[in-house]
N, C-alpha and C positions, 0 to 999 in steps of 0.2 A: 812627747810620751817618754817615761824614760824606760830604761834596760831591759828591767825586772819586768815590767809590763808586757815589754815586747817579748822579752822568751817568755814568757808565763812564770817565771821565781818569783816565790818571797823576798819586799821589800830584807835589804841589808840593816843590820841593829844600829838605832843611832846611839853613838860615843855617846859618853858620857863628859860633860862640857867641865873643864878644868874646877870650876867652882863646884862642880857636883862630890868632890870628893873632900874629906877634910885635911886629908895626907899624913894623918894622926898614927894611921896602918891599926886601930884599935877595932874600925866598925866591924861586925861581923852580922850580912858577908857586907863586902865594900860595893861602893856602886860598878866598880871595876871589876869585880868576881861576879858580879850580876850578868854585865858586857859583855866577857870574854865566856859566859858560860854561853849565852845568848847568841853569841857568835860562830862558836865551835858548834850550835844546833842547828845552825844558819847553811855553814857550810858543808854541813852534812845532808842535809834536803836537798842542796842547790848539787851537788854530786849524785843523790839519789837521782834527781831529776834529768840531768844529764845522762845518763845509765839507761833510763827508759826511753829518752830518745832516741839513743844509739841504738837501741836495741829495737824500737820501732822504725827506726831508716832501714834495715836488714834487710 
């Protein structure tokens, strides 16, 4: 079982694999700007979600 299942989170964003990008810096947005937006939304649940634990251990 992994992490995410056992506390109840949202699986983490999968990277984007070296070949997904073209390194050109032209795409718009890049697969990397996709990622890291993906990411920063990721971590802000998994924060949210800890928040309400805490606050239901009380």
């Amino acid at each position: 079982m992994s992490e995410h299942t056992k506390n109840n989170s949202p699986p983490e964003p999968e990277k984007p694999l070296k070949d997904d990008c073209c390194g050109g810096g032209s795409c718009c947005p890049c697969v990397w700007d996709a990622y890291f937006e993906k990411l920063d939304e990721w971590k802000d649940k998994v924060k949210m979600l800890e928040k309400e634990r805490e606050n239901t251990n009380q």
